[in-house]
C-alpha positions in Angstrom: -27.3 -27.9 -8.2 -27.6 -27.7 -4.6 -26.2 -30.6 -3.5 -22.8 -29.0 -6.2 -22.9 -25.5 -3.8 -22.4 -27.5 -1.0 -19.9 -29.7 -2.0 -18.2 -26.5 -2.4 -18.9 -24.9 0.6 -17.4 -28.2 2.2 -14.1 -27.8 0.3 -14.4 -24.0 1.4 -14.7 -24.9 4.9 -12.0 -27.6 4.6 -9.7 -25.0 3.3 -10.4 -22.5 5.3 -9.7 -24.8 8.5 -6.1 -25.1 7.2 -5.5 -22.0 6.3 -6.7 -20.2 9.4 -5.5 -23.1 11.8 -1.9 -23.3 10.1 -0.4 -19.7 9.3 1.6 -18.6 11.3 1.9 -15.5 9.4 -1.5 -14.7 10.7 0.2 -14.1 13.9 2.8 -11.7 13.4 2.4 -7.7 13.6 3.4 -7.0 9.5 5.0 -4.0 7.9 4.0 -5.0 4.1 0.4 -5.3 4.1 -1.3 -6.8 0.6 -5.0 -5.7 -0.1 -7.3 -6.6 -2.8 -10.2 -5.5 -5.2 -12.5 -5.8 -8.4 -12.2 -3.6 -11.1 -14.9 -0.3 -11.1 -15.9 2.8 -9.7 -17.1 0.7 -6.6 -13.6 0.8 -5.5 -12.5 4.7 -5.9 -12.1 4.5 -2.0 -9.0 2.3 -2.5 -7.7 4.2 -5.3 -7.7 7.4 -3.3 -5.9 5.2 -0.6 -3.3 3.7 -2.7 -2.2 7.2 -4.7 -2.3 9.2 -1.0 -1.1 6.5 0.5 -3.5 6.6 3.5 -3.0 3.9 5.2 0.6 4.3 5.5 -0.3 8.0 6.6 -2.4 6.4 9.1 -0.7 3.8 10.4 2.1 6.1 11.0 -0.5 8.4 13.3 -0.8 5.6 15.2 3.1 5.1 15.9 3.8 2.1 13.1 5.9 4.1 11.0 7.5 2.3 8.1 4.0 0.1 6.8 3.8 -0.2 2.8 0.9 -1.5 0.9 0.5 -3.7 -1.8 -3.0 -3.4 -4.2 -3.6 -6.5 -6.4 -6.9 -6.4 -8.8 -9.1 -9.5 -9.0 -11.5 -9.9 -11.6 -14.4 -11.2 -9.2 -14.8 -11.9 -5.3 -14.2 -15.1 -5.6 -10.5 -15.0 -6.6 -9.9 -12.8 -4.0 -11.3 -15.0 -1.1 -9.2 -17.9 -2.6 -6.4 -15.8 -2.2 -7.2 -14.7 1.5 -7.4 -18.5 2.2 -4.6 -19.0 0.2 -2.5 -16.5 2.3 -1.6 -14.1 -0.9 -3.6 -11.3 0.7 -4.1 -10.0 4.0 -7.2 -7.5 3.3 -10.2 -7.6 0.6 -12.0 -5.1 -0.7 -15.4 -6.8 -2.0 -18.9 -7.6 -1.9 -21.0 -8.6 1.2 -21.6 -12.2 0.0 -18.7 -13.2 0.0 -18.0 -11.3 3.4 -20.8 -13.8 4.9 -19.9 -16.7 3.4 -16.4 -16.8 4.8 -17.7 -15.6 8.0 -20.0 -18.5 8.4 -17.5 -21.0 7.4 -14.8 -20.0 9.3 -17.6 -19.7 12.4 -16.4 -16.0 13.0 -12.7 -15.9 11.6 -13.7 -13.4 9.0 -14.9 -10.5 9.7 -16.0 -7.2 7.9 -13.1 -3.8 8.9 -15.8 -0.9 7.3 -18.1 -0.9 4.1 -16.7 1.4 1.0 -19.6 1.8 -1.0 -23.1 1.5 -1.7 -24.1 2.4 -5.2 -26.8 0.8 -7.3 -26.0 -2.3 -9.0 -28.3 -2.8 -12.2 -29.1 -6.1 -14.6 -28.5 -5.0 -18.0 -29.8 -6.8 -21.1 -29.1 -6.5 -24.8 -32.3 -9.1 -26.2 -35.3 -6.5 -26.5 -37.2 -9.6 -25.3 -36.1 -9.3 -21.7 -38.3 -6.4 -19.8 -38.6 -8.0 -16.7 -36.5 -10.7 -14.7 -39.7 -13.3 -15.8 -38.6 -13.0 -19.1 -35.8 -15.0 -18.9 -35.7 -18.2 -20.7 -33.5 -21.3 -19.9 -30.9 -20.4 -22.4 -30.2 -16.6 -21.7 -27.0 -16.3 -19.9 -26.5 -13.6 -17.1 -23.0 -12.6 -16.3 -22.4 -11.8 -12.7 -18.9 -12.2 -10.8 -19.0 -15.0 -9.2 -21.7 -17.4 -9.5 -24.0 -18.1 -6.8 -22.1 -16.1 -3.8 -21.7 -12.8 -5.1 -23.7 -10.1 -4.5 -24.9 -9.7 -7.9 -25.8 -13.5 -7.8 -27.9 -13.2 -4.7 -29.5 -10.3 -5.4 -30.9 -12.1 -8.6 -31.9 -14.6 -5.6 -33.9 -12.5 -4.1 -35.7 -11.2 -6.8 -36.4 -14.4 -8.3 -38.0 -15.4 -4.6 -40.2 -11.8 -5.2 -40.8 -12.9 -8.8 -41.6 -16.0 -9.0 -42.2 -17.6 -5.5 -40.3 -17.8 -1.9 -39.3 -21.3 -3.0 -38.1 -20.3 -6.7 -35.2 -18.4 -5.5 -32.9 -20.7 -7.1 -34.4 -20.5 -10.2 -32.3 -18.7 -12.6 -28.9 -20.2 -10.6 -28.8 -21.5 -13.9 -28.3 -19.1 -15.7 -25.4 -17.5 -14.4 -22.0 -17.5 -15.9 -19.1 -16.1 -14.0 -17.3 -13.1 -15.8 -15.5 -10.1 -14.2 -17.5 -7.1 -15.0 -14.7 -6.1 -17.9 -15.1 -8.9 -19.7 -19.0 -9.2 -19.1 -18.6 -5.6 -20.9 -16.7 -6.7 -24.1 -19.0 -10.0 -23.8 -22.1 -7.9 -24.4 -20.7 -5.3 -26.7 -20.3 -8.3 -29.2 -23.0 -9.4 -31.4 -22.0 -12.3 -31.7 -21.7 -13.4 -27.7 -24.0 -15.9 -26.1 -23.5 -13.3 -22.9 -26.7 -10.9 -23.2 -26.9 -10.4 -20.3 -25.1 -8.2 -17.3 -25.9 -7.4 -13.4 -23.3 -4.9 -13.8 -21.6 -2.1 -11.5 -20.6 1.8 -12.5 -19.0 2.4 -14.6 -19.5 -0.7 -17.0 -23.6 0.1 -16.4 -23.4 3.5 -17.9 -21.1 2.1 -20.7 -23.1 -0.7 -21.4 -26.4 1.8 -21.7 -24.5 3.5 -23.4 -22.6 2.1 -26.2 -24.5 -1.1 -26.5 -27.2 -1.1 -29.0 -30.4 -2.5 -27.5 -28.8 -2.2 -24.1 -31.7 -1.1 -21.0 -32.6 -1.9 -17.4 -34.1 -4.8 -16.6 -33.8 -4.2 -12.5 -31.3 -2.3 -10.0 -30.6 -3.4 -6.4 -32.3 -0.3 -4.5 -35.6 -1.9 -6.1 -34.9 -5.3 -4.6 -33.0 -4.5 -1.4 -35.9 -1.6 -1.0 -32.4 0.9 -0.5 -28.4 1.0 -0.9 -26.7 -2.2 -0.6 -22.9 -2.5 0.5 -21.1 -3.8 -2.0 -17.4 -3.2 -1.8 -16.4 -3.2 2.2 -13.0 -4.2 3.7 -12.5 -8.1 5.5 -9.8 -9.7 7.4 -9.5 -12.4 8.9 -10.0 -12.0 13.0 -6.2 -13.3 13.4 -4.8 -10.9 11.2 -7.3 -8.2 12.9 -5.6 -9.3 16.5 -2.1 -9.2 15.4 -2.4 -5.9 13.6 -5.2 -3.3 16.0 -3.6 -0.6 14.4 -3.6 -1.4 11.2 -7.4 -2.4 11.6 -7.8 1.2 12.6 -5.8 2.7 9.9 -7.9 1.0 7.6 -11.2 2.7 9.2 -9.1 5.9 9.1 -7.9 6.0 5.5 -11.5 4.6 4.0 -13.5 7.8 5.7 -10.4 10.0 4.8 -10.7 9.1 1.0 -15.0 8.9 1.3 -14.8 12.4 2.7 -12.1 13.3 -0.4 -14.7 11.9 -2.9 -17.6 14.3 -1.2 -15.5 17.5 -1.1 -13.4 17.3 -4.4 -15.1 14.8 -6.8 -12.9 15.8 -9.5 -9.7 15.0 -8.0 -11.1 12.1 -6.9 -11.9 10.9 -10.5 -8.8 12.0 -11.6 -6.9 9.3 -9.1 -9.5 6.8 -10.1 -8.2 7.0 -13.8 -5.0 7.6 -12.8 -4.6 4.1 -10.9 -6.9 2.3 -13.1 -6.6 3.1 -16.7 -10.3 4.0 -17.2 -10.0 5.7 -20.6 -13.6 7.5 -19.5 -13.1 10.6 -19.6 -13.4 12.7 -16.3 -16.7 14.7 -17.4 -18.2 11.5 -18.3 -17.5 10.0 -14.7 -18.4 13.1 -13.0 -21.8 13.0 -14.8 -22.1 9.5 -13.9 -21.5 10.4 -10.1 -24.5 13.0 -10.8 -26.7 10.2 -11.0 -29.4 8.4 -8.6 -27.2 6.5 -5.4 -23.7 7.2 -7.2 -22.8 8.8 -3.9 -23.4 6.2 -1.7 -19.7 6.4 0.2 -20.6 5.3 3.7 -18.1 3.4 6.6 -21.4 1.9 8.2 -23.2 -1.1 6.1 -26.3 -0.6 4.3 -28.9 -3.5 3.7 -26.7 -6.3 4.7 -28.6 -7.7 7.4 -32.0 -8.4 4.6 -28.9 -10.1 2.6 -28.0 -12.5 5.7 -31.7 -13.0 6.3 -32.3 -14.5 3.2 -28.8 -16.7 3.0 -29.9 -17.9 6.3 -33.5 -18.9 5.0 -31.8 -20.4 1.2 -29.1 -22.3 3.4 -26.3 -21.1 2.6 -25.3 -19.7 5.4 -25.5 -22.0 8.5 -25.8 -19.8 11.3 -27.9 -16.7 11.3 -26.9 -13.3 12.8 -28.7 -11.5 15.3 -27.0 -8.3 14.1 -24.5 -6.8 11.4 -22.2 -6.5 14.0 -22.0 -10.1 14.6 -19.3 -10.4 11.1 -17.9 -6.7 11.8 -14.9 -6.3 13.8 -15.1 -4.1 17.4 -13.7 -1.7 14.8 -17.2 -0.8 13.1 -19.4 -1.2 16.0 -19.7 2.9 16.5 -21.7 3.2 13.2 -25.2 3.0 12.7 -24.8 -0.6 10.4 -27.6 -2.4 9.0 
């Protein structure tokens, strides 16, 4: 299984070489700028930006009048790496492990614009067997977004290595199966599904709870991170970051413009959220959801993402180790008080 991850870290570096080494694009100022996310409440930042326009209102501050955006949806993180390396996108919007992984393989030519948000992420399982994260057998599928390098994926890491051992981190790798958190939904709202399982994100977590039968909390992130965890945060890579300073700081400027929008008028901010998404929740449901434990977790700094390197470092997978968070953020971030 190993030796499989890094055969796939060496294609990822291979391509990555390319990519980085032969677009020229990534040298150019642009005026269209293409950015990219996951489905979920995680991502209300970028909903806010997109219907307000922010960025564009932003850049413009900063003398680049004219800029447009372009939001594309991914199911999981993965996709939208392949299609930063691929040179379909120009931004993410997505989890730290994937934010580290590039940045290790491209020795520094990714790097992390502001984090987004912080909420809980929580394992979910239907089988009234599973309590605790030792109950799971060999044949009990978890659903996360990407398998092995997203941040649902090595969370379960590092709570298998609590569980079970420092040197049984790996040990329910196998049991992951790579689903976008929609269709892990619909996978574990049918009976009939081999899926039972779900480290989920709002607002599929409060669905599933609620609407699956059986459905309950095996274990949330806070409890293995011991606090908030980044999980959606803007990357570039550092030649588009070079070529483009002041979009790089319209970025900053348009994430804590729609953060702030989110803390003063949470129901307008839903009401963009469904707006852009098509989340058929309705908006006292989501405001009751934003009620809850860590919901409002929308910070520019990075939360917990240095315990998340640490243990990459340790498991391999990442080949150099940072001595600080601002090591894969851009100049950008380096004001906050990351960790």
């Amino acid at each position: 299984m190993i030796k499989q991850f890094q055969r796939g870290a060496a294609a990822i570096a291979l391509i990555v070489a390319t990519v980085l080494a032969a677009s020229p694009a990534r040298a150019q100022q642009k005026s269209e700028i293409a950015l990219s996310r996951q489905p979920g409440i995680f991502y209300m930042p970028s909903h806010i930006m997109e219907k307000l326009k922010l960025i564009e209102k932003h850049a413009a501050s900063l003398g680049l009048a004219g800029i447009t955006t372009k939001w594309i949806t991914f199911s999981g993180g993965g996709a939208q790496t392949d299609a930063l390396l691929a040179g379909g996108v120009d931004i993410l919007n997505t989890g730290t492990g994937n934010l580290l992984l590039l940045w290790d393989r491209t020795r520094g030519g990714v790097k992390g614009i502001v984090a987004t948000s912080a909420q809980p992420m929580t394992l979910i399982s239907r089988d009234a067997n599973i309590k605790s994260i030792k109950d799971f057998g060999p044949a009990d599928k978890i659903a996360v977004p990407t398998v092995k390098v997203s941040t649902q994926a090595i969370v379960l890491q590092i709570a298998a290595a609590e569980a079970f051992g420092a040197d049984q981190w790996s040990k329910l790798d196998a049991n992951t199966v790579q689903l976008g958190h929609p269709d892990a939904y619909a996978a574990l709202s049918n009976p009939k599904h081999e899926v039972h399982n779900h480290f989920s994100i709002p607002p599929f977590t409060f669905l599933e709870l609620k609407n699956v039968p059986g459905a309950h909390i095996v274990l949330s992130s806070p409890d293995v991170m011991g606090g908030p965890l980044s999980q959606a945060q803007f990357f570039t890579t550092t030649k588009f970051a070079e070529a483009n300073p002041k979009i790089i700081q319209a970025v900053r400027d348009a994430t804590k413009e729609a953060q702030a929008l989110i803390r003063s008028d949470t129901k307008q901010a839903v009401e963009i959220y469904k707006e852009i998404t098509g989340d058929k929740t309705s908006v006292e449901e989501l405001l009751d959801l934003l009620k809850e434990p860590g919901m409002m977790e929308w910070n520019l700094e990075p939360q917990g993402t240095m315990k998340f390197a640490a243990h990459l470092f340790k498991t391999g997978t990442l080949k150099s180790q940072p001595k600080a968070w601002t090591d894969y953020y851009l100049p950008v971030a380096h004001d906050l008080k990351g960790n």
